[in-house]
N, C-alpha and C positions, 0 to 999 in steps of 0.2 A: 397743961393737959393736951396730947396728943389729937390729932386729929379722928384717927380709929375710934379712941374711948367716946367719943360726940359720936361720931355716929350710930356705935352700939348702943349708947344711950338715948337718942331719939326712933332708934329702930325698936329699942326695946318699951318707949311710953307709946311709940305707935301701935305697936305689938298690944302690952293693956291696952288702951283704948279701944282699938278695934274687939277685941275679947270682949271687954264691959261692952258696949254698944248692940253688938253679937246677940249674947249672952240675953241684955235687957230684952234686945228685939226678938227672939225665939220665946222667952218665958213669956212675953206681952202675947204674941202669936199663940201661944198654948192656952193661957189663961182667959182670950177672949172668945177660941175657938170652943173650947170645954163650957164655958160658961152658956154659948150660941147651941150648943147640942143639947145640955140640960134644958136650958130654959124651954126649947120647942120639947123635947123628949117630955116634960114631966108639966110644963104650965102650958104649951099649946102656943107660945109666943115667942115672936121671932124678931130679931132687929136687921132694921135694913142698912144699919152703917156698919154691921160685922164685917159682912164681906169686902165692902172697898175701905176700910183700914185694914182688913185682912190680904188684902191685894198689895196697899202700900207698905207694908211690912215685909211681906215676902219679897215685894221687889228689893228693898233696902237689904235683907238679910242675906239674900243671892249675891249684888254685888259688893257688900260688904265682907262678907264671905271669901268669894274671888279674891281680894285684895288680900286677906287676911293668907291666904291658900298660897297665892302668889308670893308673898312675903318668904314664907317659909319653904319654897321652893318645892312645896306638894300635889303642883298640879302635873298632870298626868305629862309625864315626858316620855319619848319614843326612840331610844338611844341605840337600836341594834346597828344599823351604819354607825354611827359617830365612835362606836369603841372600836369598829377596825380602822380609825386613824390613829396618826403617830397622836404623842401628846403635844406636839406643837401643832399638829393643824386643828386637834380638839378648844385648842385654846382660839387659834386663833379665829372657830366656827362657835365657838362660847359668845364671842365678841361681837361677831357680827350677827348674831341672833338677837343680842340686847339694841342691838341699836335699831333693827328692823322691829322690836317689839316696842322700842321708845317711841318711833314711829307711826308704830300703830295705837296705841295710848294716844299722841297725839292728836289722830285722824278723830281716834275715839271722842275725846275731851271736846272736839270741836263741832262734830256733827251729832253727839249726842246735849249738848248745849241748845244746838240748834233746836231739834226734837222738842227739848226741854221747855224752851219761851213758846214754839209753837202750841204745847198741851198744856199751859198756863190759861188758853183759853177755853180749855174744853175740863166743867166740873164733874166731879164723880156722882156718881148717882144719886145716891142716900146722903152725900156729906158738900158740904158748900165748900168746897175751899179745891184749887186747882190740880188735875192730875198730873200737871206738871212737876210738882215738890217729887214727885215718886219717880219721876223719870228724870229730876235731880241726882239721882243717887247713879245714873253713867258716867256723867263726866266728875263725878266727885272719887267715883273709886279709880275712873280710869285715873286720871291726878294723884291719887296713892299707886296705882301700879308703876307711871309716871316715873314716881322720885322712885320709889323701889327700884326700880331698872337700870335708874341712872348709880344708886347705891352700890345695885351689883356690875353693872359695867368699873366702878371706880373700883371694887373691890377685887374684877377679874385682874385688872391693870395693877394693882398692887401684889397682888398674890400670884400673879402666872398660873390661877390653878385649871384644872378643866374644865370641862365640857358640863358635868355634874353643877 
């Protein structure tokens, strides 16, 4: 088994998994917020742990999200310079784009880490347990953007392709 087919194949269980996780996390986010609007709309009673699992949800789904965007290379790119170069300097600013973005994942994974253990001591409102698990979810996506970048760095260096 070639090298390529392993990595299409882990980029593609990444791929599901992020999807499923997604997916869960949106349907949970709908079904608690709908259920938080009935209940006050029609019983007059309201839960105080909606909203800060409402919070941690969203945050997870935002940067799980990112990653998922990032993966399939949907995030908003700004190409009007880059197609009046040749195709060898396309490539070779393709290149150096991933490694300043590896970079910056990097900075991310580490200072959003830090954050991380810092809000581990500060509890959510309504719910016992650390706001830091929610601000977990930085350096875990940045860590998927991470290998993703390095996938496509290896994948520019094999294919010469462009800028795109």
């Amino acid at each position: 088994m070639e090298k390529n087919s392993l990595t299409k194949k882990g980029q593609q269980w990444l791929d599901k998994g992020l999807k499923a996780l997604i997916g869960f996390d949106f349907l949970t986010l709908f079904v608690l917020n709908m259920g938080q609007i009935i209940s006050r709309s029609f019983l007059g009673v309201s839960s105080i742990l909606i909203p800060d699992i409402s919070r941690f949800l969203f945050i997870w789904l935002v940067f799980l999200g990112a990653a998922s965007i990032y993966m399939h290379r949907q995030h908003l790119v700004i190409e009007f310079l880059v197609t009046k170069l040749s195709v060898r300097l396309q490539q070779r600013l393709a290149r150096m784009i991933q490694v300043f973005m590896a970079a910056f994942f990097l900075i991310l994974i580490r200072y959003g880490w830090r954050i991380m253990m810092i809000r581990m001591d500060i509890p959510y409102t309504g719910w016992e347990i650390p706001t830091g698990y929610a601000y977990l979810a930085v350096p875990v996506s940045a860590t998927l953007m991470f290998v993703i970048t390095i996938a496509h760095l290896l994948g520019l260096r094999r294919e010469n392709s462009s800028y795109s």
